[in-house]
C-alpha positions as CSV (number, residue, x, y, z in Angstrom):
1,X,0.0,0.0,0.0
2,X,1.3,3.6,-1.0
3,X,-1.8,5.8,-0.9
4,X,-1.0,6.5,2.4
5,X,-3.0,9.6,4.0
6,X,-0.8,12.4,6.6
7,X,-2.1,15.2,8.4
8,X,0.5,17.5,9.6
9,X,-0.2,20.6,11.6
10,X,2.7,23.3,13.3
11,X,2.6,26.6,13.0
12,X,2.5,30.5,14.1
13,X,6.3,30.4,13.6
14,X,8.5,28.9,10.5
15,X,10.3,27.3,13.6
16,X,6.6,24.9,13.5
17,X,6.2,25.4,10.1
18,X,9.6,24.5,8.4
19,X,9.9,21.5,10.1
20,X,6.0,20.2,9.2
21,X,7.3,20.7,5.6
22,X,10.3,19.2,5.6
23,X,8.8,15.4,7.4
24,X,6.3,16.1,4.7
25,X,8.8,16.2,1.7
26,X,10.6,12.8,3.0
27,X,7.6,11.3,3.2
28,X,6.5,12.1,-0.1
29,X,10.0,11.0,-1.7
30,X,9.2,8.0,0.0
31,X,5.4,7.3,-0.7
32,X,4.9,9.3,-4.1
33,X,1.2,8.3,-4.7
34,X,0.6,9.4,-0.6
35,X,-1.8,12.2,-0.2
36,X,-1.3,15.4,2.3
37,X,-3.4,17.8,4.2
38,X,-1.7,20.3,6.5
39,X,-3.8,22.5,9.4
40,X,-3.0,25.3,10.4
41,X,-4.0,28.6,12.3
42,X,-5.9,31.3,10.1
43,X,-4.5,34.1,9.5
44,X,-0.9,32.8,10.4
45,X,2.2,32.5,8.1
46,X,1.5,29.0,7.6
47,X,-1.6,29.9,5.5
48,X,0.9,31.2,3.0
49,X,4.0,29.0,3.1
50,X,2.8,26.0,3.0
51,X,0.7,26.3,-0.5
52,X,4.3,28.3,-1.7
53,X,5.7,24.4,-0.9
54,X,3.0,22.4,-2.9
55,X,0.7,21.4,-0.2
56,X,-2.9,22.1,0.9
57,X,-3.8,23.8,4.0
58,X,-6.9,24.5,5.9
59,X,-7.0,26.8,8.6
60,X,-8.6,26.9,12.1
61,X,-10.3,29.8,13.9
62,X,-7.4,29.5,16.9
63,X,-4.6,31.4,19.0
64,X,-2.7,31.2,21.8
65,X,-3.5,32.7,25.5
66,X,-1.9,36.6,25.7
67,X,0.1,36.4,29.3
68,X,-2.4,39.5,30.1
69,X,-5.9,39.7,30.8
70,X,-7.5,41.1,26.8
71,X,-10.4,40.3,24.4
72,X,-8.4,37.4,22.7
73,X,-8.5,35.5,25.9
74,X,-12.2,36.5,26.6
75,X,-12.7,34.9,23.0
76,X,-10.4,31.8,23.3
77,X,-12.9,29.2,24.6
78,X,-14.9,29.7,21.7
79,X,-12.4,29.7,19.4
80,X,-11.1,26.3,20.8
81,X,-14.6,24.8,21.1
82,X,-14.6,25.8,17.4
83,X,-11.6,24.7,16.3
84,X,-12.3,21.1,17.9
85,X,-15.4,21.2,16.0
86,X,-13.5,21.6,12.4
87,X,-10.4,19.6,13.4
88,X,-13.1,16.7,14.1
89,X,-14.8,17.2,10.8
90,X,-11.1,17.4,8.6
91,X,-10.2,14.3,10.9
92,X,-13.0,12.6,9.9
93,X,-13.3,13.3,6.0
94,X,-9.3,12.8,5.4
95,X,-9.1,10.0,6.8
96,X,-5.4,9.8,7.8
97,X,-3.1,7.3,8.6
98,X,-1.2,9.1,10.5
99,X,-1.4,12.6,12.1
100,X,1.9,14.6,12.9
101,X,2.2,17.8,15.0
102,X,4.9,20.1,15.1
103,X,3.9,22.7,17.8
104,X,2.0,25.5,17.9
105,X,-1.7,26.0,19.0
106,X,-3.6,24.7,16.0
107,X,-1.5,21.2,16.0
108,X,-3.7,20.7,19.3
109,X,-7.4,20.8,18.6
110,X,-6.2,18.3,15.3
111,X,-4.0,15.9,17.4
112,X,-6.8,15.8,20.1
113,X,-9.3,14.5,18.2
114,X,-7.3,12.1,15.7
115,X,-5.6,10.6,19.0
116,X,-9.9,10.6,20.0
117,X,-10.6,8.1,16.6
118,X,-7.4,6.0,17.3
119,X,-5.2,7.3,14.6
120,X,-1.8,6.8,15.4
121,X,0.1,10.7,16.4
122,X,3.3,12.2,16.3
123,X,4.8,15.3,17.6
124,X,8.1,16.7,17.4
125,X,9.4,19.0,19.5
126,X,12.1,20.9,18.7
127,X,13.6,22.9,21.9
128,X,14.9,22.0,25.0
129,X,12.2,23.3,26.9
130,X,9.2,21.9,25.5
131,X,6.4,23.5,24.2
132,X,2.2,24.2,26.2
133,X,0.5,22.8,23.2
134,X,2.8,19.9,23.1
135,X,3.2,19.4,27.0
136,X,-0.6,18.9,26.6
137,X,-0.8,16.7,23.8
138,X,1.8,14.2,25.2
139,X,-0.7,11.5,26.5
140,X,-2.8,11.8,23.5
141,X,0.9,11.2,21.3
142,X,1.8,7.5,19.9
143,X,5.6,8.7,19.9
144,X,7.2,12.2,20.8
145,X,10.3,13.2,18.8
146,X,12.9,15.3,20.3
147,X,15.8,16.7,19.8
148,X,17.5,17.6,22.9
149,X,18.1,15.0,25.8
150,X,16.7,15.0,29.2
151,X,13.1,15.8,28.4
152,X,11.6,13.3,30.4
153,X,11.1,16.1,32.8
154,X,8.0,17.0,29.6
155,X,7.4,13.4,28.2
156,X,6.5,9.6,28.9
157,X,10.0,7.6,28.8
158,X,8.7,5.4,26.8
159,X,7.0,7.6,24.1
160,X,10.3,9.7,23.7
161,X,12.7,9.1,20.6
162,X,15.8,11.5,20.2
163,X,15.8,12.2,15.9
164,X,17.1,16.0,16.2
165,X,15.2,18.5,14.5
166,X,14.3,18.3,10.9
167,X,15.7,20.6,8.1
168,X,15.0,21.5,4.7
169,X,17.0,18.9,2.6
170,X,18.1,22.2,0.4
171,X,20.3,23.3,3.3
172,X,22.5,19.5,3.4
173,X,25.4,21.4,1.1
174,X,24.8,25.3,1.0
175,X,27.6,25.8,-1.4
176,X,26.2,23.8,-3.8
177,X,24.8,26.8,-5.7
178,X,27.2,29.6,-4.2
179,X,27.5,31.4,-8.0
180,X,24.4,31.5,-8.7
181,X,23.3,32.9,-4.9
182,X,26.0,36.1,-5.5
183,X,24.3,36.7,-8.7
184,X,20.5,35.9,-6.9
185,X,22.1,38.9,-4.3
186,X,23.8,41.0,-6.2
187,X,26.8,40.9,-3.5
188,X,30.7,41.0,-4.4
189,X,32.0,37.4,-3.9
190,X,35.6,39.3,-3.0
191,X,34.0,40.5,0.0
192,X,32.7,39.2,3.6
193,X,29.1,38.7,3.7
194,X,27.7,38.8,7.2
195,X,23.9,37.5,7.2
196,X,21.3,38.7,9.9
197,X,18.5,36.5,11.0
198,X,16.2,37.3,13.4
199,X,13.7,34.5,12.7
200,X,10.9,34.2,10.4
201,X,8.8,37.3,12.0
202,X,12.1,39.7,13.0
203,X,14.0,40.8,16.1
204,X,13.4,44.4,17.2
205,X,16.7,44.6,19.1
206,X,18.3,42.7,16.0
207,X,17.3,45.2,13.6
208,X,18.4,48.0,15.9
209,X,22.0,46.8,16.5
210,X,22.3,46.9,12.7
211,X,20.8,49.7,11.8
212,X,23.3,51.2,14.3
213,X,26.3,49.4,13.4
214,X,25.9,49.7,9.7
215,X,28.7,52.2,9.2
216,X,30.9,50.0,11.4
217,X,30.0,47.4,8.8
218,X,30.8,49.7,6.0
219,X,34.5,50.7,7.7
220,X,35.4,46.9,7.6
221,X,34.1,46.5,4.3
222,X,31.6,43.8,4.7
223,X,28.4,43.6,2.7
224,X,25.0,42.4,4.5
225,X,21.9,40.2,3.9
226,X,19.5,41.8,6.2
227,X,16.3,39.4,7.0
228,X,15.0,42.2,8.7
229,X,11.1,40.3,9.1
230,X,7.9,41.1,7.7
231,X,6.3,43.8,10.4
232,X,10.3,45.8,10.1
233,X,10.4,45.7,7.0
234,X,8.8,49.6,6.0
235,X,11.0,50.6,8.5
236,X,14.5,49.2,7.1
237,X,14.0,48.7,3.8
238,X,15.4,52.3,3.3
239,X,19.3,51.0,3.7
240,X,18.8,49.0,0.6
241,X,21.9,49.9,-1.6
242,X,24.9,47.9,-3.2
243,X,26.7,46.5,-0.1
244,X,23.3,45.9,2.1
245,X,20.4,44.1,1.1
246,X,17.3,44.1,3.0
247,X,15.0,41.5,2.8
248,X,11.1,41.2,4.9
249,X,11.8,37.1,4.4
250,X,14.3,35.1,2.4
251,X,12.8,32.3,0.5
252,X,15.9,31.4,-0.9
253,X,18.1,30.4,2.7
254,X,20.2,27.6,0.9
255,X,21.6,31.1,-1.3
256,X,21.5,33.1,2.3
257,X,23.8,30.2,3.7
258,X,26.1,29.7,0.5
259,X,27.2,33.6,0.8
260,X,27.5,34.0,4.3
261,X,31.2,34.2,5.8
262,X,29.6,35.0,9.1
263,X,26.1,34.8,10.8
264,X,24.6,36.7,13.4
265,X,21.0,34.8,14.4
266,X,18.8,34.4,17.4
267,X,19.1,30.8,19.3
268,X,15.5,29.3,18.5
269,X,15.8,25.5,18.1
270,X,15.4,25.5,14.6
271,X,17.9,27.9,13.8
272,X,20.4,25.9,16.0
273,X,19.7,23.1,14.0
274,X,20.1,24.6,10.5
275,X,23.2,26.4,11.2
276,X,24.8,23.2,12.7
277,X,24.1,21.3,9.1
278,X,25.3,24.6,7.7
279,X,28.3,24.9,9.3
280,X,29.3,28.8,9.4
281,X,30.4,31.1,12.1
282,X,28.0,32.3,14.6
283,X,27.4,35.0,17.1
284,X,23.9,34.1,18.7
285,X,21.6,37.0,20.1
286,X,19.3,34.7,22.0
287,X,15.3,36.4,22.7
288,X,15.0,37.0,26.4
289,X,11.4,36.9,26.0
290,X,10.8,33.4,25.6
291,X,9.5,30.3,27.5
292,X,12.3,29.1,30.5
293,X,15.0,31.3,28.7
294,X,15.6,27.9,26.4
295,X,16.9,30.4,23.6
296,X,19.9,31.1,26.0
297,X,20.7,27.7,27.1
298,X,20.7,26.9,23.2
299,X,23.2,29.4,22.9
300,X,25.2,29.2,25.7
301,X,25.1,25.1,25.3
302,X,27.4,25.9,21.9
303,X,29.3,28.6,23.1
304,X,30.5,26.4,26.0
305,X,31.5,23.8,23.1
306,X,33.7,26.5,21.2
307,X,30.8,26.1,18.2
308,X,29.2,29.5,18.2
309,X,29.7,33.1,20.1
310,X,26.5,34.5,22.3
311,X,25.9,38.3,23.2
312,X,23.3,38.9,25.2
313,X,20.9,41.9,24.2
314,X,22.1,43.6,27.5
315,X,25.3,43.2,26.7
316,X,25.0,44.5,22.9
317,X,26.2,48.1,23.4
318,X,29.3,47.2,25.2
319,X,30.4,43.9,23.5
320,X,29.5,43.8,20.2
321,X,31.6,45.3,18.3
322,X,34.6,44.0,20.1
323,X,33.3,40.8,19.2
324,X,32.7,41.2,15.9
325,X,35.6,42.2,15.2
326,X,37.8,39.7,17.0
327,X,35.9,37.1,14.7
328,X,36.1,39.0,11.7
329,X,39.9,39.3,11.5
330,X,40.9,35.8,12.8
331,X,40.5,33.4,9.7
332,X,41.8,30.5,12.7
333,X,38.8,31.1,15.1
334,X,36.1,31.4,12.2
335,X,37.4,27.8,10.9
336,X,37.5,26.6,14.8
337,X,33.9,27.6,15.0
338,X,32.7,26.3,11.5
339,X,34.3,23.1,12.6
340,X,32.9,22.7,16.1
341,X,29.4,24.0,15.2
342,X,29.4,21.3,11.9
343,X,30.6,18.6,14.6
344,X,27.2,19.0,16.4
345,X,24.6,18.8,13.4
346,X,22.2,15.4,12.8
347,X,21.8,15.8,9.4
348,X,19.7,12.3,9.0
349,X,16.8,14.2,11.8
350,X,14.2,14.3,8.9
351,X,14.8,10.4,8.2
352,X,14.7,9.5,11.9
353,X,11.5,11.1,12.1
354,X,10.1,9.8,8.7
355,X,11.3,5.9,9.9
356,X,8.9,6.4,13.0
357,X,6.2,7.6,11.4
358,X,6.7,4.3,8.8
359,X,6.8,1.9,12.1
360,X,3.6,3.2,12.3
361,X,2.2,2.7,9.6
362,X,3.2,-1.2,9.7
363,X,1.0,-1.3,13.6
């Protein structure tokens, strides 16, 4: 049998999304005739990335819970009785096989009520601190994918299997298409390209330590890819010119990765995961405004192993240009770093995953 039926759901974030799509394309190389349906929250970015990948999406009527008292909490029982209501009904007429989560609140409602019919679910979680929607799904889960260790403290033992997080297969050899990504830029291949990331939807304090730092860039002679994120993006795009492009979103991140000589990034655990497989210099600015710290620890947990730098936003104004341009001049610690970083990647995460969902299938 090879009309095999998935449901995958993850979103709000392309840290739930990327990975969603990435299972979804190893499963498809493997089962060609298989068909897919992925959920996800209206109105969210997955509504729009996931058809730009070649699948179908339908969205719920959900969101999360603000940490203050507003209108959006006043509305959110509705909107999760609702979305329990369609996620039954898209359960019901797909009929899937399997069902696979990847965070994020509308993987809930659709994980619920498959695990309700007795269709086999899995969930991956990607950081070291684990996720609410994916803490609450755990019982309902047939086997949990992680990538860190120790998150027993979040999981059933005996549900848990360590995979590492999934990647887009286009990132396995970034300098595969390194010409053509110069000429996709329009950068200067005789110069150092530093590449800003602050996530899919942007990093305020990001995008203010480069728009303050951009004539520092300029004195070293280093030319920039600026992922500046969608809501920033009115307010940057202004520094557009020859040596810095600014971008709302990159599409193309195996080009983003074949250019960059250095990266600055925040610490989610997708990114982590990426710029392991990639394997280029790092300074991390790990969010502070994020669930147990874990983008921190992500950080820290490399810098401790020599495979990436970490400034904290606090220490930004004192420390970051000091840092930058120790790394920048010493070809020796950028190739220790590129080393160490490539050292920790599990490139085979997606198949891992892909091979438990199969077992699965076989039950």
């Amino acid at each position: 049998m090879d009309n095999y039926r998935f449901i995958l759901s993850g979103g709000g974030t392309g840290g739930h999304i990327y990975p969603a799509i990435a299972i979804a394309d190893e499963l498809k190389l493997r089962h060609p005739n298989a068909a897919f349906l992925f959920v996800g929250a209206k109105d969210r970015m997955e509504m729009e990335k996931v058809p730009k990948a070649g699948y179908k999406i339908e969205g719920l009527w959900i969101s999360g819970i603000q940490r203050k008292l507003t209108l959006k909490n006043l509305m959110f029982p509705f909107k999760l009785i609702s979305s329990l209501i369609s996620a039954g009904k898209i359960v019901a007429k797909f009929k899937p096989n399997v069902v696979i989560g990847t965070g994020g609140f509308a993987s809930g409602p659709v994980l619920k009520m498959a695990a309700r019919k007795g269709i086999p679910c899995v969930l991956q979680e990607q950081n070291s601190y684990a996720g609410i929607t994916n803490k609450l799904l755990a019982k309902s889960a047939t086997k949990i994918c992680v990538a860190y260790e120790d998150m027993e403290r979040f999981f059933p033992t005996d549900k848990i299997v360590k995979t590492g997080n999934p990647v887009r297969a286009d990132l396995i050899n970034p300098l595969q298409h390194v010409n053509e990504a110069y000429e996709f830029f329009g950068l200067n291949p005789e110069k150092t390209t530093l590449l800003v990331l602050g996530g899919s939807l942007g990093a305020r304090r990001i995008n203010q330590l480069i728009e303050k730092e951009l004539k520092f860039f300029s004195g070293l002679g280093i030319q920039l890819v600026w992922q500046c994120g969608r809501g920033y993006y009115n307010e940057y795009k202004k520094y557009h010119s020859e040596d810095v492009k600014v971008y709302d979103f990159l599409n193309k991140m195996n080009f983003a990765y074949s250019v960059a000589d250095i990266i600055i990034s925040r610490a989610g655990a997708s990114s982590v995961s990426e710029l392991c497989i990639v394997g280029k210099p790092v300074i991390f600015i790990p969010s502070p405004n994020v669930a147990e710290d874990h983008q921190s620890k992500n950080a820290r947990s490399l810098a401790l192993k020599q495979a990436a730098l970490m400034v904290e936003e606090k220490e930004l104004a004192d420390k970051f240009e000091v840092v930058f341009s120790d790394l920048n001049k010493s070809d020796e610690r950028k190739k220790l770093l590129s080393e160490n970083i490539k050292a920790l990647a599990l490139p085979n995460a997606t198949k891992n995953i892909v091979d438990e969902i199969e077992h699965l299938l076989q039950i």
